[in-house]
C-alpha positions as CSV (number, residue, x, y, z in Angstrom):
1,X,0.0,0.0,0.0
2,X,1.3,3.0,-1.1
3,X,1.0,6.3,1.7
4,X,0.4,9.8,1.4
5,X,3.4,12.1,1.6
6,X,1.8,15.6,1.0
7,X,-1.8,16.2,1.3
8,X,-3.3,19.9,-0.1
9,X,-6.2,21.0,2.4
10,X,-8.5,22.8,0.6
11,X,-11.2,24.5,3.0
12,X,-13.3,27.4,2.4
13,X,-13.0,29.2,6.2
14,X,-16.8,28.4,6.9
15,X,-17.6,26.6,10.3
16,X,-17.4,23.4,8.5
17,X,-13.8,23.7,7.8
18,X,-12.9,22.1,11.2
19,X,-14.2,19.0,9.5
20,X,-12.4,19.0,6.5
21,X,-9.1,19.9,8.2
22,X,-9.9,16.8,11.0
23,X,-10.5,13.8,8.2
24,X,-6.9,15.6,6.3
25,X,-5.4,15.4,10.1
26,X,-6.7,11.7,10.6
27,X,-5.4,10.3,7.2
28,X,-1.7,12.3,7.6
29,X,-1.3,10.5,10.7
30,X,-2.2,7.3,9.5
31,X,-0.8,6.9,6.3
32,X,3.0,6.8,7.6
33,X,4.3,4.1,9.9
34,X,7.4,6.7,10.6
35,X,6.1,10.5,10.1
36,X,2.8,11.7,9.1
37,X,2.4,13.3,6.4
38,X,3.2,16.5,5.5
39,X,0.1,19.4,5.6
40,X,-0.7,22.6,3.1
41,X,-3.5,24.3,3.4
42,X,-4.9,26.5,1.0
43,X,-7.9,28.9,0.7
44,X,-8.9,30.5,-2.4
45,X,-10.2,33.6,-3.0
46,X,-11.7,35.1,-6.2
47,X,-11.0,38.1,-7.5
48,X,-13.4,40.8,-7.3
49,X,-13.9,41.8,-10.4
50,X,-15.2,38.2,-11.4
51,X,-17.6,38.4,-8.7
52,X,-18.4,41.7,-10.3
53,X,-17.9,41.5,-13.8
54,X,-15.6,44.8,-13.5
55,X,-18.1,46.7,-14.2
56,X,-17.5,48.4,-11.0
57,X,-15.9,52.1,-11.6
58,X,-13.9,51.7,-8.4
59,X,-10.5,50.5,-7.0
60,X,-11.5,47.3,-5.2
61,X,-7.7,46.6,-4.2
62,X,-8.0,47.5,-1.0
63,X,-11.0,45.3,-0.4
64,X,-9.2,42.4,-1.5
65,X,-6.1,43.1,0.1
66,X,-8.4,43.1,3.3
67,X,-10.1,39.8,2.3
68,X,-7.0,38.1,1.8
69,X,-5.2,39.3,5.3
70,X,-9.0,38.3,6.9
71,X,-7.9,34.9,5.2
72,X,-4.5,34.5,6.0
73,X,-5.7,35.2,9.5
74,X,-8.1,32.6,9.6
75,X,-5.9,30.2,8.0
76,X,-3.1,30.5,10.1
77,X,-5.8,29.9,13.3
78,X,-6.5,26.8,11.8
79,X,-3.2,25.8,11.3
80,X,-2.0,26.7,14.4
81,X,-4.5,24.7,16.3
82,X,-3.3,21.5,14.2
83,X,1.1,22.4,14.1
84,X,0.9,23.4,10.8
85,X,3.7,26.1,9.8
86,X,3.1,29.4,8.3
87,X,5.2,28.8,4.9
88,X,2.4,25.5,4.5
89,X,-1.0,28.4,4.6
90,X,-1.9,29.2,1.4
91,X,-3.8,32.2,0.4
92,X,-3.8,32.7,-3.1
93,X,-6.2,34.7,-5.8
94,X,-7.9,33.1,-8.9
95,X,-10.7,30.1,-9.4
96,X,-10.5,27.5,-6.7
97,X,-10.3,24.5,-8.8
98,X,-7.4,25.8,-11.5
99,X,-5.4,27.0,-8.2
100,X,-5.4,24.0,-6.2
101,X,-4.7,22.1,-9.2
102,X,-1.6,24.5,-9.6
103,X,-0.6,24.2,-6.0
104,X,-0.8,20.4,-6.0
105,X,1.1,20.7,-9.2
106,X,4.1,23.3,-7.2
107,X,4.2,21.5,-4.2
108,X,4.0,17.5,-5.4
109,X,0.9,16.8,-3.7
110,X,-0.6,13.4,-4.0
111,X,-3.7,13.9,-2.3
112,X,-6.1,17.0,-2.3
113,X,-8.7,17.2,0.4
114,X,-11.7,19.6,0.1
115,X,-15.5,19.6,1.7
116,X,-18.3,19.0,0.2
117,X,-22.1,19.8,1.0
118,X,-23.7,17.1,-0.7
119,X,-25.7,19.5,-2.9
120,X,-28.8,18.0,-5.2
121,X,-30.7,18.9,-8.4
122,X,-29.8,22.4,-10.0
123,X,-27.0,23.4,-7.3
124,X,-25.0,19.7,-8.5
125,X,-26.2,20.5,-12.3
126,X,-24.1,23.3,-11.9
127,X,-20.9,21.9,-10.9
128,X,-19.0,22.9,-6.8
129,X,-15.6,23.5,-6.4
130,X,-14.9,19.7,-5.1
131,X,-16.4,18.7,-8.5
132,X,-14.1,21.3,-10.4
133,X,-11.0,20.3,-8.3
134,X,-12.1,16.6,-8.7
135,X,-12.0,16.8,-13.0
136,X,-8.3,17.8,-13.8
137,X,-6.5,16.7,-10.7
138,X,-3.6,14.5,-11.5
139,X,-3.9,13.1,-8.1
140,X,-6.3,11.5,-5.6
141,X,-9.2,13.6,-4.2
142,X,-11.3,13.0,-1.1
143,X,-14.6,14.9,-1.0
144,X,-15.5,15.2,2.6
145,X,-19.1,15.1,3.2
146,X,-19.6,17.9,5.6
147,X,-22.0,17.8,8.2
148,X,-23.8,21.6,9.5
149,X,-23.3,22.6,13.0
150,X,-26.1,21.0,15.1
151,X,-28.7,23.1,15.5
152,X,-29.2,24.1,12.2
């Protein structure tokens, strides 16, 4: 059986992250007999103007440059609860899928770990970004079925 040596973490800094991040954790740890494998994670965010179209007469750099430090932030909290350095915490710019398919590229990843809500009908018609980064990876994916907080 073949183990894991780098596993991407993709997570999308909602309250279901946690999740993602714990099933990545769990099969780092248990893939190795020696050393668990090693942990990026990444967050993605998309530029402004495609969320806009640019049609927006306005400099929105400042927004994103607040967005991404927001992320990095967030990131780093999430990494620091589970020992993972700072040069691992990925914040980049561009469509999810195409940049974690880059960063696995960079960093020799052979396993890329994102959440996934299970979404029916028009929502799965449409495609998520664990379907996107699912269809061009050139190595394994796991889809982890995320659960909402209780409660909701």
């Amino acid at each position: 059986m073949s183990y894991y040596r780098h596993i991407i973490v993709g997570l999308d800094l909602s309250d279901e992250s946690e999740q993602v991040l714990e099933r990545a954790s769990a099969i780092a740890g248990a893939t190795a007999t020696t050393a668990a494998s090693k942990i990026s994670l990444t967050h993605i965010i998309e530029p402004l103007t495609f969320a806009y179209g640019g049609d927006i007469p306005m400099d929105l750099s400042e927004v994103q440059e607040q967005l991404q430090a927001q992320a990095a932030e967030q990131l780093s909290s999430l990494g620091e609860n589970k020992g993972i350095a700072l040069q691992n915490q990925h914040v980049l710019i561009g469509q999810p899928a195409t940049e974690i398919h880059q960063l696995a590229d960079d960093q020799a990843a052979d396993l890329i770990v994102v959440g996934s809500h299970g979404r029916h009908g028009l929502a799965l018609l449409l495609g998520s970004t664990a379907n996107g980064v699912l269809h061009g990876a050139k190595c394994d994916v796991l889809a982890v079925r995320v659960r909402p907080p209780v409660g909701e």
